[in-house]
N, C-alpha and C positions, 0 to 999 in steps of 0.2 A: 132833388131835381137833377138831369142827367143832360149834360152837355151834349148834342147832334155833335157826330164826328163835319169836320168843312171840308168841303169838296178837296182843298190842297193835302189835308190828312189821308183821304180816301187815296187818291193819286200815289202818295208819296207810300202808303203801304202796298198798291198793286206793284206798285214800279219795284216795292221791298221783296214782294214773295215772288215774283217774274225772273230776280237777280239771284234769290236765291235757288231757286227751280234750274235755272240754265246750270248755273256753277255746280248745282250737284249731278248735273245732265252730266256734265263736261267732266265733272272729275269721278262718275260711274265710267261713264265715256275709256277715261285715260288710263285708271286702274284698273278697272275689274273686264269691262268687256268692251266691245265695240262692234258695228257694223260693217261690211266689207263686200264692196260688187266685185266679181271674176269679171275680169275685163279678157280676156283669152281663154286660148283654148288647152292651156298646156299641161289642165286636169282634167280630161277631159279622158274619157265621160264621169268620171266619178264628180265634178262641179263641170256645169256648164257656161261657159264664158262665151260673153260679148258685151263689150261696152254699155248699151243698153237696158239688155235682156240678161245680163248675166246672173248668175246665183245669188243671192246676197247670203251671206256668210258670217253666222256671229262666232267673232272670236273672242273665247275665253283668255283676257288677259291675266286670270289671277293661274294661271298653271305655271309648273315651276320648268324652267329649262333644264335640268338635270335629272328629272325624270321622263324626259322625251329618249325613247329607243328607235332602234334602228324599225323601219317600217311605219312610225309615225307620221302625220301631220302635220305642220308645223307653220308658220308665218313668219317673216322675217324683214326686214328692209333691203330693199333692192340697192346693193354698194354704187351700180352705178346713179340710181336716182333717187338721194333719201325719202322726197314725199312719198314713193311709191312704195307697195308689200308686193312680197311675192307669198306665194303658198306652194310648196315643195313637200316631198317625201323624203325621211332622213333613208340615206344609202347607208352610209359608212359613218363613222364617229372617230374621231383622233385619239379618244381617251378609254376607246375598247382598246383589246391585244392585235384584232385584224383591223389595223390601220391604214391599210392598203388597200386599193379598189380597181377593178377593170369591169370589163362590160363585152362579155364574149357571146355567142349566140344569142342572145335575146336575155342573159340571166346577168346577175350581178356575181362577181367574185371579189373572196377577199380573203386577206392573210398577216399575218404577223409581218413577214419580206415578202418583196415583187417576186422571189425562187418559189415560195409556196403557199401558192392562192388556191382556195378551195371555193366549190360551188355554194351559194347561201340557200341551201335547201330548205322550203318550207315544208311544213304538215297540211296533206289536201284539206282535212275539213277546215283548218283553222282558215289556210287560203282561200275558200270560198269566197268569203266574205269578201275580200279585193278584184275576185273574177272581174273579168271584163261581159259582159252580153258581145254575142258576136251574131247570133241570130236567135230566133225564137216566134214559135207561133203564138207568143201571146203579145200582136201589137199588128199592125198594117200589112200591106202587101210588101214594103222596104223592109220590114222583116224578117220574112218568110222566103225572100227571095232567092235565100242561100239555101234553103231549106227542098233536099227531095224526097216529097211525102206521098208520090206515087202509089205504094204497095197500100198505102191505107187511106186512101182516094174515099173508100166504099165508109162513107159514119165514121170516118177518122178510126176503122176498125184492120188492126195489123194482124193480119192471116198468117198460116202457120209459112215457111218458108222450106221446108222440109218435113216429114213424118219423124225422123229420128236423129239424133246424133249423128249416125257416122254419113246420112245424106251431107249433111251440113259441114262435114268435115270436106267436103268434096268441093263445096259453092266456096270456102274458105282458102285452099292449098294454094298451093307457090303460083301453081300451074295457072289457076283459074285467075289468081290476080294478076298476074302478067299480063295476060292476054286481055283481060280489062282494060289494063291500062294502056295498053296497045291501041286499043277500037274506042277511042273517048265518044264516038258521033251518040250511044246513051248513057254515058256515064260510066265511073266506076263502082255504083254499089252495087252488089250483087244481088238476083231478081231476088222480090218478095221483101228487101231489107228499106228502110226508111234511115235519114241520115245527110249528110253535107251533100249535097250539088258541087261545089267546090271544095278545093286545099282550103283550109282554115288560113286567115291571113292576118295582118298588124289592123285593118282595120276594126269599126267596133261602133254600134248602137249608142246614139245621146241618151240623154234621158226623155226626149221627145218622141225618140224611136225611128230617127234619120240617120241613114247612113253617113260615117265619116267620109272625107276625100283625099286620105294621106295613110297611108300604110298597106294600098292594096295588093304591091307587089312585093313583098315580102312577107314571104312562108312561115308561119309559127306553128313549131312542134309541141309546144304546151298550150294543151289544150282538151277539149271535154265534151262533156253532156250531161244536163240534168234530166230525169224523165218522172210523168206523171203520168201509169199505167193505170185500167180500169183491173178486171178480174185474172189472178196469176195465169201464165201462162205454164204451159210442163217446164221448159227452159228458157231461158232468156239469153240472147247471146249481143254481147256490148265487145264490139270493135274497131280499137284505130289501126287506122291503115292507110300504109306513106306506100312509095313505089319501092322501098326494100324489103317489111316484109309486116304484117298481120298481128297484132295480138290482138284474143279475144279471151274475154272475160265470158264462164260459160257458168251459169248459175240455174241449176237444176231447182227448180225453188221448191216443191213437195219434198226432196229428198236432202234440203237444207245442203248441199254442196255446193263444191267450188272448184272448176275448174280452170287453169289458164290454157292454152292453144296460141302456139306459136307457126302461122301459115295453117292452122287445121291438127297441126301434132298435137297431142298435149305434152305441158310439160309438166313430167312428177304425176304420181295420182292425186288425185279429186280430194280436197280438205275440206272436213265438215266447218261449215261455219255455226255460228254461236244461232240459238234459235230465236230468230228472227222474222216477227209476224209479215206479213205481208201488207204494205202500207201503198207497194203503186210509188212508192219515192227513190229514186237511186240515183245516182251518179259514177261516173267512169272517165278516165281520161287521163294525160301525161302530166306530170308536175316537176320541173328541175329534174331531170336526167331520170326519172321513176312513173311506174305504172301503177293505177291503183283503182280501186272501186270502194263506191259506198252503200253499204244495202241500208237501208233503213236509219234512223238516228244514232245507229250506237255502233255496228260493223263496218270495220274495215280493213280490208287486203293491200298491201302497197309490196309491189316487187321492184327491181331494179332492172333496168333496162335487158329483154331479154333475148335481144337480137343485134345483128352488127348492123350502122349505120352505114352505107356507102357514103352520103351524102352529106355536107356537113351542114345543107342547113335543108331538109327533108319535106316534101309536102305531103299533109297528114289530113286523110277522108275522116269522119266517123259515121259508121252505120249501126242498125240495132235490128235484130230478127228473132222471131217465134218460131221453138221445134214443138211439135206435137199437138195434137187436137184439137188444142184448143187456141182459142183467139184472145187478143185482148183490146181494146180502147186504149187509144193516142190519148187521152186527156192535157199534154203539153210535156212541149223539146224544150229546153234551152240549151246551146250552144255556147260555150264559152272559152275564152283564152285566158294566158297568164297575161301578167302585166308584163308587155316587151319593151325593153331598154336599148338603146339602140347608139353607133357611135362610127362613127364611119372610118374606116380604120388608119389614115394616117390624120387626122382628127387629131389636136389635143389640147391642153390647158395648161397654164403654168410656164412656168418661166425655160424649164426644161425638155419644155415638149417631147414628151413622150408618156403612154403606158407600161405598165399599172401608175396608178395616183398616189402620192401617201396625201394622208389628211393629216394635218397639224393640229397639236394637241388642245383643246378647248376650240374645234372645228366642225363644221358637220359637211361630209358631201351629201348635197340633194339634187334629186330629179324630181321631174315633173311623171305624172304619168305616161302622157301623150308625148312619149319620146321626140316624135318629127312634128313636134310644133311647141318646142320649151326653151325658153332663156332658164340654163340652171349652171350647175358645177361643170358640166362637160365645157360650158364656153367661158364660166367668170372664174372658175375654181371654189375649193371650201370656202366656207362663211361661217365669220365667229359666232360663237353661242350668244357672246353680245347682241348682235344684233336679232333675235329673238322678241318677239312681240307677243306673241302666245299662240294659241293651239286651237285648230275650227273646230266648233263644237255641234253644231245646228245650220243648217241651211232654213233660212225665216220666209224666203219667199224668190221668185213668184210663190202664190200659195198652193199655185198643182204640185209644185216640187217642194215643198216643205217636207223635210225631213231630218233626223240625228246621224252626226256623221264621225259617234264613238263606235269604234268596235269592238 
């Protein structure tokens, strides 16, 4: 015969497996991962903050802090307020060779000594992946708003903009853009081409697809376009263009060439590129002090800056136009910038106020993305590896923005 467990038995095992359930909550919790609301905007857009509404953020506690590089994600405790995390991107590291850090045009530098700092040059495609959205027809009217899609009004269909080459070498030259930029009352693009309404600037698309309201008057020269064309065109011509001077990417696409055009010249002849189906997928645009294009998943041309800058911090259009007979379908622009960094120039941190920075050894200097809106290194200085919590791995919700946030 089998003894009924008594009501105080019953009690006294839920109240057992309730204690145990929390305690392994708590210590999943504290070693291995955790959840985490963006209360700010100072990753933004890449996680969206607000108190509320913000991203919830799981971070991987079990990741090791000596395998975090420069360009990572990372979480840390905030020195002034231990409850609190921050979520930064590692700049610089104290226990690389370039231990030194400044923050010139919009790019990060760094170097062995404050005498010789060099640009932290990325690889375009790999940089993709960190773009910023800065406009794009795939989202509202705040979208699109930067966007002048005039020339392909007709079925989002872009007409040829010239019959040949050396037409378009004409709508392109020194001449033509001057005086562009002279008469703004339509614009700077030239007839027939689709492209910015405006200089590309520090602002940038949420993930809601709302415009920011802090970076709009400041110019960024790094910057792009991605495009989804319907059927080739004879040539495709992909150009940025600041008020010094033009580079276009001229990609004869039947004849699998490449040429560049500096103001309408070319420079160098026409280099076969690798053959390359035609997919309707490309990108083009500046990257840390270099020019470059992507045709399809596997080609890419990257030159070094191939004109003089008057200006040292430049406002840069980008347009795009069809030579020869044929037409093709807009299927979608995106628009995009680098990530700008930004620091106001007698600005500093540390005890010695002044730039460049060194970072101290078992240190990390971090920013935030959203330069003009981040408590980071520019106002507290480096922060110990100690203070390292782990690394986001997943954004869990709201559930519209779930998404993985390895790259």
């Amino acid at each position: 015969m089998t003894a009924r467990p008594t009501a105080l038995a019953t009690t006294r095992d839920a109240l057992l497996v309730a204690a145990v359930a929390v305690l392994t909550v708590q210590a999943l919790r504290r070693f291995c991962g955790d959840r985490y609301v963006v209360p700010s905007g100072s990753m933004q857009p890449l996680l969206y903050g607000d108190p509320e509404r913000g991203d919830v953020v799981y971070v991987d506690k079990l990741a090791d802090a000596g395998s975090c590089a420069r360009g990572d994600l990372v979480v840390v405790e905030n020195p002034s307020s231990p409850d609190h995390q921050l979520v930064k991107r590692i700049a610089a590291s104290g226990d690389d060779a370039a231990c030194w850090i400044d923050i010139l045009r919009g790019d990060i530098w760094l170097g062995e000594n404050p005498q010789q700092l060099r640009r932290d040059v990325k690889e375009p495609r790999a940089a993709m992946a960190q773009s910023v959205t800065w406009a794009t027809t795939a989202g509202g009217p705040d979208a699109s708003a930067k966007l002048d899609l005039r020339a392909a009004a007709d079925a989002q269909t872009l007409r040829s903009l010239s019959r040949t080459l050396a037409d378009a070498r004409a709508a392109l030259s020194a001449a033509s853009r001057v005086a562009r930029h002279r008469d703004l009352s339509d614009g700077v693009l030239p007839a027939g081409t689709i492209g910015t309404a405006a200089p590309v600037d520090a602002g940038y698309l949420d993930v809601e697809g709302r415009r920011s309201v802090g970076g709009e008057d400041v110019y960024v020269a790094d910057c792009g376009a991605q495009l989804s064309l319907g059927a080739p065109p004879e040539a495709l011509l992909m150009t940025l263009e600041s008020s010094d001077f033009a580079v276009t990417f001229v990609w004869e696409v039947a004849r699998g060439t490449l040429q560049v055009w500096l103001d309408g010249r070319a420079l160098g002849e026409a280099r076969r590129v690798a053959a390359t189906a035609w997919t309707g997928e490309v990108a083009f645009g500046r990257l840390d002090g270099r020019y470059f294009v992507l045709l399809g998943p596997r080609d890419e041309v990257v030159l070094e800056t191939p004109g003089e800058a008057r200006t040292s911090r430049p406002r840069m259009w980008l347009h795009v136009g069809v030579v020869g007979d044929r037409a093709t379908e807009v299927r979608g622009i995106r628009v995009f910038r680098d990530i700008f960094y930004y620091r106001e120039p007698v600005q500093s941190v540390g005890p010695d106020k002044a730039w460049p920075k060194f970072v101290r050894p078992g240190h990390w200097f971090l920013l935030g993305d959203n330069a003009f809106d981040s408590l980071d290194s520019r106002q507290i200085g480096d922060l110990p590896k100690s203070s390292f919590l782990g690394v986001p791995a997943l954004v869990l919700g709201p559930w519209g923005r779930a998404r993985s946030l390895r790259r």
